[in-house]
C-alpha positions in Angstrom: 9.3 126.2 239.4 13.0 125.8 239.2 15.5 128.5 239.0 17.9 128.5 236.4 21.4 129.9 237.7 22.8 132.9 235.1 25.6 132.1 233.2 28.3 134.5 233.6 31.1 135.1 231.0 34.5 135.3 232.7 36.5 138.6 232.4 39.0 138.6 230.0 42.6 138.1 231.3 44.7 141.3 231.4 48.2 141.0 229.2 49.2 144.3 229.8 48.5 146.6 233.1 50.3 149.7 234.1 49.3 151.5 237.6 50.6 155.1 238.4 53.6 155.3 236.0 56.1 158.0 236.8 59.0 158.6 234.9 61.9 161.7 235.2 64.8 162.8 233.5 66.3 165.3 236.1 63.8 167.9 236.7 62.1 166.7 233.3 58.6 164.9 234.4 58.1 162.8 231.2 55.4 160.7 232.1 53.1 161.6 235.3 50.8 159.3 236.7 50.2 157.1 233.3 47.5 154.3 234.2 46.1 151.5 231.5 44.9 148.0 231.2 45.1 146.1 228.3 43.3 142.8 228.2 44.3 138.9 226.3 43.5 139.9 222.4 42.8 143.1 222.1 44.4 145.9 219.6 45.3 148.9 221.6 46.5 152.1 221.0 48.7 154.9 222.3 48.5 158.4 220.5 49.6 161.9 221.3 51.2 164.8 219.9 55.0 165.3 219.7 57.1 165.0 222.7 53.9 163.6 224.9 56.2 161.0 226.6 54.0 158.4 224.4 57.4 156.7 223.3 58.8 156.9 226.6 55.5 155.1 227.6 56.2 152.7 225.1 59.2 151.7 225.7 58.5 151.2 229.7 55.7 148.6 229.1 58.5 146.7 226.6 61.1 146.8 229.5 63.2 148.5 227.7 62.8 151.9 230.4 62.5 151.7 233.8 60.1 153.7 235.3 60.9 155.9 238.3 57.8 154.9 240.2 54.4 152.6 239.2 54.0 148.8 238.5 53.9 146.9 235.4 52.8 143.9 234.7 52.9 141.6 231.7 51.2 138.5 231.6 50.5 138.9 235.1 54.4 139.3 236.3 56.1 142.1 237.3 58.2 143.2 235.6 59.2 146.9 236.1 63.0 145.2 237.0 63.3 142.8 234.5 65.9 143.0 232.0 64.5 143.3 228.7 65.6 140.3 227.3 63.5 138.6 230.5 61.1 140.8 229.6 61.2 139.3 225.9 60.9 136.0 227.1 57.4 136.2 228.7 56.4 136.4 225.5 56.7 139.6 224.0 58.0 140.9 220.9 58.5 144.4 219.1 59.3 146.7 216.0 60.8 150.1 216.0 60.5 153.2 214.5 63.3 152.7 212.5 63.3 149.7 210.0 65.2 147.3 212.2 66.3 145.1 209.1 69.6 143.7 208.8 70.1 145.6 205.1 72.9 142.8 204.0 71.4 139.9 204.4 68.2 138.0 202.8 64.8 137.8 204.0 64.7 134.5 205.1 68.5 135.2 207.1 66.6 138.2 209.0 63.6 135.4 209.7 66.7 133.2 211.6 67.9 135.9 213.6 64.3 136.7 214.5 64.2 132.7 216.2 68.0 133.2 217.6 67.0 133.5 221.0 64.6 130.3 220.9 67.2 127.9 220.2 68.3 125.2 222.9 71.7 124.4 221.1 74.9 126.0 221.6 78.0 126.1 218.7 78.9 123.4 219.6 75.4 121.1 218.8 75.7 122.9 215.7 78.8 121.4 214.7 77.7 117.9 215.7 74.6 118.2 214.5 73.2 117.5 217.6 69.5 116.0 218.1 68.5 119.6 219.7 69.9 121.2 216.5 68.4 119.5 214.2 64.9 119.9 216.1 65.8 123.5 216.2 66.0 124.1 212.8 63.0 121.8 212.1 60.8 124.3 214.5 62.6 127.4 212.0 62.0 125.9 208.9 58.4 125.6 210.1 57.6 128.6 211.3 59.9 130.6 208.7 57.2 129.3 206.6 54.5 130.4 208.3 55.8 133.6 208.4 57.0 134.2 205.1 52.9 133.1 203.9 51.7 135.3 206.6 53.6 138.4 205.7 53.3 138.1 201.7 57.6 137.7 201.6 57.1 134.2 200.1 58.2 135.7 196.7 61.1 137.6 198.7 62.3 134.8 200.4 66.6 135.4 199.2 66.6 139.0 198.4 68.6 141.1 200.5 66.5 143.0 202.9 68.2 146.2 201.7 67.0 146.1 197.9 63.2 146.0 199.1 60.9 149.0 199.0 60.2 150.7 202.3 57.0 149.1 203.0 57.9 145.7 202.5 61.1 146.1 204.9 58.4 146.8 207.7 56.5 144.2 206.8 59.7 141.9 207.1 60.3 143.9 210.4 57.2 142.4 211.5 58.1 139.3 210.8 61.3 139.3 212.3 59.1 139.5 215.7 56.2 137.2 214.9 59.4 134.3 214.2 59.3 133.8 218.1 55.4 133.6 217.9 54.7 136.5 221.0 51.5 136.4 222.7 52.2 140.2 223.1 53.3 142.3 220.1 54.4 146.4 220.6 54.7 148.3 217.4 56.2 151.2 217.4 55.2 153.9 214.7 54.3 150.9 212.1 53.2 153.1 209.6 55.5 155.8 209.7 56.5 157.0 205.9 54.0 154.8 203.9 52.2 155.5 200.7 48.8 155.1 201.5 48.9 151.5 199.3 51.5 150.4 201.5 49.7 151.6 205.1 46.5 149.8 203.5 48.4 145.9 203.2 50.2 146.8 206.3 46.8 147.0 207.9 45.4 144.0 206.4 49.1 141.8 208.0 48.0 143.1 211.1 44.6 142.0 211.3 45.9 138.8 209.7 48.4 138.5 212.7 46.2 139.8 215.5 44.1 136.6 216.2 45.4 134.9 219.0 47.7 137.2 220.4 47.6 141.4 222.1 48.9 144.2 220.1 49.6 147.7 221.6 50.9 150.1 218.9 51.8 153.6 219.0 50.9 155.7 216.0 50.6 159.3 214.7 48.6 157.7 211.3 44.8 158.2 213.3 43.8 156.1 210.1 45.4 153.2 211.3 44.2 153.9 214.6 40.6 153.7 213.3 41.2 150.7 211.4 43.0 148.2 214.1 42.1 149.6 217.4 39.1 148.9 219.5 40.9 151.8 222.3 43.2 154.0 222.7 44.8 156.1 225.1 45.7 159.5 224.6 48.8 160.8 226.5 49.1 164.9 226.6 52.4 166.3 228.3 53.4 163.2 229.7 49.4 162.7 231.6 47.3 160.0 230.6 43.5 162.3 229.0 41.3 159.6 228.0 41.0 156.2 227.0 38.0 155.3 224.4 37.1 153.7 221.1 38.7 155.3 218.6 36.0 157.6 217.1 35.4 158.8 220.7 39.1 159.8 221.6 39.5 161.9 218.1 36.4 163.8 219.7 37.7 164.3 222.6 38.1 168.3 223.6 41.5 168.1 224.9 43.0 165.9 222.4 41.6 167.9 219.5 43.2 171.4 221.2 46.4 169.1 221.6 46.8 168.4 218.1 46.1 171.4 216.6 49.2 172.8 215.1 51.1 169.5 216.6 53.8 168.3 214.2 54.1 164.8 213.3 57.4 163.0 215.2 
């Protein structure tokens, strides 16, 4: 009788991993011993009431904080000393809480400034016309297209970014940081101040852009938390409390007392 060796499925590789993450202000302890592990493709979450250092958290995994003690890693490099735009060119991308849309110019002139930093040519190829230029704007064209299709702006394409309703300025926002095609994508508050019509086709973009790529998001709407996230973490006065599917984090003990009476940010 032969014996037939088990197949075993290869653990996913981890995109994001943060160990023991410390961070003061003075004698203000705004995170304390923060821990998560976020792995290749997967929609995660980071939730908490106002002022529970979930932004703070946030903006350490981007790069964009330093923490005061703990490791992070990003696409397995380390890169709690990195500059953020090193940081950015691992392959990460963001959006903020505030509509980061340049209000003056068009939709597809935001798209361009979104690919700025992935250009090889200088002022000078661009005067020439250089061979890297024009394969530059080749790769833009391109993927402005994909872009404009994948976020429903096709339509929008030379309106001013300014003139558009709320929810399609965030959608552009998006946009902006899929034109460098990230393997890692933070969004920060994504739904903050949408109709529910506009939350629900802001939804449907992300699951449109998720394949293929790792999405952390932090959120207060616990609707688009249950929609797009297979976890979450819940950070509580700057402590990490649990980290579970959805439906079992919003049962959670502590994070129900924590958001009783907790006003949105």
């Amino acid at each position: 009788m032969h014996s037939r060796a088990l197949s075993v499925s290869p653990a996913p590789a981890v995109a994001v991993r943060a160990t023991d993450i410390v961070k003061r202000y003075g004698g203000v302890t705004a995170l304390n011993g923060v821990s998560l592990t976020v792995t290749e493709g997967e929609v995660f979450g980071i939730i908490g009431p106002n002022g529970a250092g979930k932004s703070t958290l946030f903006d350490i995994l981007c790069g964009i904080t330093k923490p005061t003690s703990g490791a992070i890693e990003v696409l397995g490099r380390d890169v709690g000393h990195m500059a953020p735009h090193a940081v950015a060119r691992t392959g990460v991308a963001r959006t903020f809480q505030r509509t980061a849309v340049f209000a003056d110019a068009t939709v597809f002139e935001n798209l361009r400034y979104g690919r700025h930093a992935s250009f090889r040519h200088g002022v000078l190829g661009r005067i020439v016309g250089s061979s890297s230029c024009r394969a530059d704007e080749q790769a833009f064209q391109e993927r402005a297209r994909e872009v404009l299709a994948l976020t429903g702006l096709d339509g929008d394409r030379d309106r001013r970014a300014g003139v558009l309703a709320y929810g399609v300025q965030r959608r552009l926002a998006v946009g902006v940081a899929l034109m460098a095609d990230p393997k890692i994508l933070f969004l920060d508050e994504p739904a903050a101040g949408m109709n529910g019509r506009e939350t629900a086709d802001f939804i449907a973009l992300i699951r449109a852009v998720a394949p293929g790529r790792t999405i952390l998001i932090v959120e207060h709407d616990m609707a688009v938390i249950r929609e797009l996230c297979g976890r979450a973490l819940v950070v509580v006065d700057g402590r990490p409390v649990v980290i579970d599917e959805p439906q079992h984090v919003l049962r959670h003990p502590e994070v129900i007392t924590a958001y009783l009476g907790a006003d949105d940010e």
